[in-house]
Structures are given as structure tokens and as C-alpha cells.
C-alpha positions in Angstrom: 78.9 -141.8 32.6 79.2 -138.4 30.7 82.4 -137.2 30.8 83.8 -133.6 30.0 86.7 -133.2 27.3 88.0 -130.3 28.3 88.2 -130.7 31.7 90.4 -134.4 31.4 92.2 -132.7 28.8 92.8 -129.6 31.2 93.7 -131.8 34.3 96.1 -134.3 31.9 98.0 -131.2 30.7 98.6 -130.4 34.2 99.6 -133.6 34.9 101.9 -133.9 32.4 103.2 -130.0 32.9 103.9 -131.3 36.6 106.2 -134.1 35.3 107.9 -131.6 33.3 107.4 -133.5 30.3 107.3 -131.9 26.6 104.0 -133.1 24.5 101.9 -132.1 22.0 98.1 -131.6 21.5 98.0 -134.5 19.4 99.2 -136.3 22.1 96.3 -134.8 24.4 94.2 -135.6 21.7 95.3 -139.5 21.7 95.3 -139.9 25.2 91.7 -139.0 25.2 90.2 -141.2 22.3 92.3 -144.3 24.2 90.8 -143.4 27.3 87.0 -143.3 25.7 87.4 -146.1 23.9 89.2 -147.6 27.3 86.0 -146.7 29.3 83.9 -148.5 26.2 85.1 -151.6 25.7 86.3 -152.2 29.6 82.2 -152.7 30.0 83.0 -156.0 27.8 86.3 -156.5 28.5 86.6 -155.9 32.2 90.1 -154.4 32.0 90.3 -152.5 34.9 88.5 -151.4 38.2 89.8 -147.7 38.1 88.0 -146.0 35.2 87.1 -142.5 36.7 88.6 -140.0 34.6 90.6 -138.5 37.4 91.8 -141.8 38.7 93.2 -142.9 35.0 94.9 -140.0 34.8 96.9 -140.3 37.8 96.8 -143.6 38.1 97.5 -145.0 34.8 98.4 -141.9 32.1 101.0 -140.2 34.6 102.0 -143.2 36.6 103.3 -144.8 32.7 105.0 -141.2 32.0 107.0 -140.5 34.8 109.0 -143.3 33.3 110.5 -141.0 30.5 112.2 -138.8 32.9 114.5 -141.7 33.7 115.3 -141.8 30.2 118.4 -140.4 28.0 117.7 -142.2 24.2 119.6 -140.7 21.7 118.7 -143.7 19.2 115.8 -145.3 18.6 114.5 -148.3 20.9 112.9 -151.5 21.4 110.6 -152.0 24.4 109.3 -154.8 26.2 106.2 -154.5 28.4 105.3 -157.5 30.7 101.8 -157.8 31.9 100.8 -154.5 30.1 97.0 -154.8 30.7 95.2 -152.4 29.6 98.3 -150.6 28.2 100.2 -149.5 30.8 102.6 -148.3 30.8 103.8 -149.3 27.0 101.0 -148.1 25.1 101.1 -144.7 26.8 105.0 -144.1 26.1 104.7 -145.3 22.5 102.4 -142.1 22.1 105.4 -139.9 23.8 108.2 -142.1 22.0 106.8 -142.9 18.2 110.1 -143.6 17.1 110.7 -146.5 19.0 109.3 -150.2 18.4 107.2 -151.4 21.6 105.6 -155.0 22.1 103.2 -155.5 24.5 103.0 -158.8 26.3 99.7 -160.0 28.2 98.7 -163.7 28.8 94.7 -162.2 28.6 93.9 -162.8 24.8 90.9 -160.3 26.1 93.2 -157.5 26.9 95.3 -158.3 23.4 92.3 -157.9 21.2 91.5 -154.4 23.0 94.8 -153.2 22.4 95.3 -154.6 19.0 91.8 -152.5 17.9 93.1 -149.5 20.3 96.1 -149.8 17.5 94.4 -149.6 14.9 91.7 -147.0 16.0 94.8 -144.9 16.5 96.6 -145.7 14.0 100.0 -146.5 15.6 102.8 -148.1 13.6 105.7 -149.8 15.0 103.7 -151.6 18.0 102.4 -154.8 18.6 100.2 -156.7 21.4 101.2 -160.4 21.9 98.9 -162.6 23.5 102.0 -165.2 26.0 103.3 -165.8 28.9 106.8 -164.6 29.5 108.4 -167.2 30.6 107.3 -169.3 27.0 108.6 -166.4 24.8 111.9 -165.9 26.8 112.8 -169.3 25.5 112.9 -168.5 21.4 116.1 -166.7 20.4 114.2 -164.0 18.3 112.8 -162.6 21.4 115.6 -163.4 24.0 118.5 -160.7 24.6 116.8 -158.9 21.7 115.4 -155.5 23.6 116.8 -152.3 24.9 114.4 -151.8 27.1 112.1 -153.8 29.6 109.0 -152.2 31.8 106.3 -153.5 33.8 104.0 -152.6 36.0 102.9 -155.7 36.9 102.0 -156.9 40.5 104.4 -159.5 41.1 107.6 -159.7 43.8 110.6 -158.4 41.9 111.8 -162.2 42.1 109.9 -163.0 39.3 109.6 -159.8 37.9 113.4 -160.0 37.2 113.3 -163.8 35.5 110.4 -162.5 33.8 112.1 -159.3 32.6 116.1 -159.8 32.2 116.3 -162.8 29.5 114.4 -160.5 27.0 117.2 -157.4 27.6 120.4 -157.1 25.4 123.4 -156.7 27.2 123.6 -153.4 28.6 119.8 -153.3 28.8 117.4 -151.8 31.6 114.4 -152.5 32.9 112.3 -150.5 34.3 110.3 -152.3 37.3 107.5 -150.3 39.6 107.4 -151.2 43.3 105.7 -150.3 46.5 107.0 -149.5 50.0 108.5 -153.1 50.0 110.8 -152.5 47.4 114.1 -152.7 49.8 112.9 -156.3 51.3 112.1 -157.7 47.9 115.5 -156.3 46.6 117.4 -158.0 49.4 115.3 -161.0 48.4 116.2 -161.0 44.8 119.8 -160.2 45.2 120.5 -164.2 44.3 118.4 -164.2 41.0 120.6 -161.3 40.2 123.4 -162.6 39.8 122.4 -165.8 38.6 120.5 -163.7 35.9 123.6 -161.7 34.9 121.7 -158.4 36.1 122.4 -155.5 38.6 120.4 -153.0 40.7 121.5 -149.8 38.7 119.4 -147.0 40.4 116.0 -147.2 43.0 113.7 -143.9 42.1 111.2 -142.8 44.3 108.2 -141.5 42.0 106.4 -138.5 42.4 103.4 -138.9 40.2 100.9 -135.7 40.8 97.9 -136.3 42.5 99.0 -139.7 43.2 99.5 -140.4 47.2 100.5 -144.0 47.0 104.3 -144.7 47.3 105.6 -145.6 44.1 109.1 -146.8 42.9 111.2 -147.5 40.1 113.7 -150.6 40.4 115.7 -149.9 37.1 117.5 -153.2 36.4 120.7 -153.1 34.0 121.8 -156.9 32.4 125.6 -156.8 32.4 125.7 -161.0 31.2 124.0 -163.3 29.4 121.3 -165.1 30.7 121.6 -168.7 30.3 118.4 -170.6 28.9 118.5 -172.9 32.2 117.4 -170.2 34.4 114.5 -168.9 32.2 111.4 -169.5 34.9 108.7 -171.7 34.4 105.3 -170.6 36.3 102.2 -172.8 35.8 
């Protein structure tokens, strides 16, 4: 598949211009080395079914951005992303927030080894890809209550998202959890896991991510108590 530079870099700057986002043309430039070396190695690594240069714009770049307009960070961070993939959406906001320390978590050791060389290739400090399971790493005390902040886009009911998600956040921590249409059933649904989890529903965001059509959420989760080891999932 040939693919034009200046016409993904032309269409992501829209993008991002849409979102009303500040960036640079390094960043440009970084977006577009991770999404050819994205398109290479997903021949070996099967990462992902959407690798049209249009749809991983839209799809993947912008739908992992729109996150920062949530934000107000004043000090640097630590992140958390569950189920990252491919990268999404930690990778892509370590590019917009160097500053801040990002892990990304994935039980695929394939999709760790891509993002480990997609580290290096662009030479990011201050990020890491973990090959685990969440509910394994949730139980040692270095990683447990020790992050700011907590995102995934993973595709799981916000049940589980949320005993995934909340041991990992300090006290006064968010996380930031996508959702589709459903998102009012499965937050009825959870509202028992809440409050066993020491957590509350701070905001619900409908996302308007350009070009996308799918409705998109954003379940931002804030832990107000500690979450006791007992309740720390186990999924087989």
C-alpha cells in the first residue's frame, strides 16, 4: 500500500486543529513514523484490523487525543493504560504529554515487543510497555494506588473496566474509560463495584472525534478510598 505523507500529515493536522489541540510538527512528524512502522510490523504482528491511513487517524490518533481536552495538569503525571494494543490511547498522548511517565499494559507479549521497538525507534524516554494482566499487577504494592491517571480503551463492560482500572489510582485519581451508546446501562450496572471500589462517577463526556460517526464516550472515574486487596478481580 503506498501511502502519501503529505496528505496523512495534511488530514492529521486537521484533525487535530478540529480538537482544538496545540501541537507541533515534530509531533506530525512522530505520528507518522509510528503509523508506518504501525502499518509494517502489523503484517507480523496482526495488531489491528483498521490500518487505512484515514481510518487510523480518526479512529485511533484523534479518538486517543480528544482525551487531553478533559485534562487540567499543572504537574507532571503518571499514566496507566489498560489493554493499550497497539498504543492507544497511551502511546499517542505520551507524544502530546512528554513530561509525564506512562506505562502501558497489554497481556499480548506480541503487542509489547511492537511497542517496546516503537519506543526505541522514536526515541521516547519516560515510557514503558509491560507485558500482564491487570488484575496480577494490581496486587503488588509498587503498582497499586501508585498512578494519577488511568485510561483505556479497552472493549470490556465498565464492570470490569473499573476493578481493572481503580486499584492502580492514587486517591483522588481519574480514570479515563471510553464507552459506546450503552454507557448509562453499564453505569447503572457498576454502581455496586463503585462503591465497593472506593470510586465515583465524576463526569460522562460525549466525544466528538472528527470524522468519526460512531458514538463515543468518556466515563471519567475519580477514587475517593482505598481499595482493599480483597476486591482486586481475578479473570481467568
Amino acid at each position: 500500500m503506498k501511502i502519501n505523507k503529505e496528505k496523512f500529515i495534511s488530514q492529521l493536522e486537521k484533525g487535530i486543529k478540529d480538537l482544538d489541540i496545540s501541537y507541533s510538527n515534530e509531533q506530525l512528524q512522530q505520528l507518522w513514523e509510528y503509523y508506518l512502522f504501525f502499518i509494517e510490523e502489523n503484517k507480523k504482528y496482526n495488531l489491528s484490523t483498521i490500518t487505512e491511513p484515514e481510518e487510523v487517524i480518526k479512529k485511533h490518533f484523534l479518538d486517543s487525543l480528544v482525551i487531553l481536552n478533559q485534562l487540567n495538569i499543572d504537574q507532571r503525571k503518571r499514566w496507566l493504560d489498560i489493554g493499550t494494543g497497539a498504543g492507544f490511547p497511551g502511546m499517542v498522548l505520551k507524544l502530546f504529554l512528554p513530561g509525564d511517565s506512562f506505562y502501558l499494559l497489554d497481556s499480548s507479549s506480541k503487542k509489547v515487543n511492537f511497542l517496546n521497538q516503537l519506543i526505541y525507534k522514536l526515541g521516547l524516554s519516560g515510557i514503558d510497555a509491560t507485558h500482564g494482566r491487570a488484575e496480577d499487577l494490581a496486587k503488588i504494592s509498587e503498582w497499586r494506588g501508585s498512578f494519577d491517571f488511568v485510561c483505556s480503551r479497552a472493549v470490556a463492560s465498565l464492570n470490569v473496566l473499573l476493578e481493572y482500572a481503580v486499584p492502580f489510582l492514587k486517591i483522588g485519581g481519574l480514570a479515563y474509560l471510553y464507552k459506546g451508546p450503552e454507557y448509562k446501562t453499564e453505569i447503572e450496572e457498576a454502581k455496586n463495584a463503585l462503591d465497593i471500589l472506593g470510586a465515583k462517577i465524576k463526569k460522562t463526556i460525549e466525544l466528538d472525534v472528527p470524522g468519526l460517526e460512531a458514538e463515543r464516550y468518556l466515563i471519567i472515574v475519580e477514587k475517593n478510598n482505598t481499595t482493599l486487596q480483597l476486591f482486586i478481580m481475578q479473570h481467568p
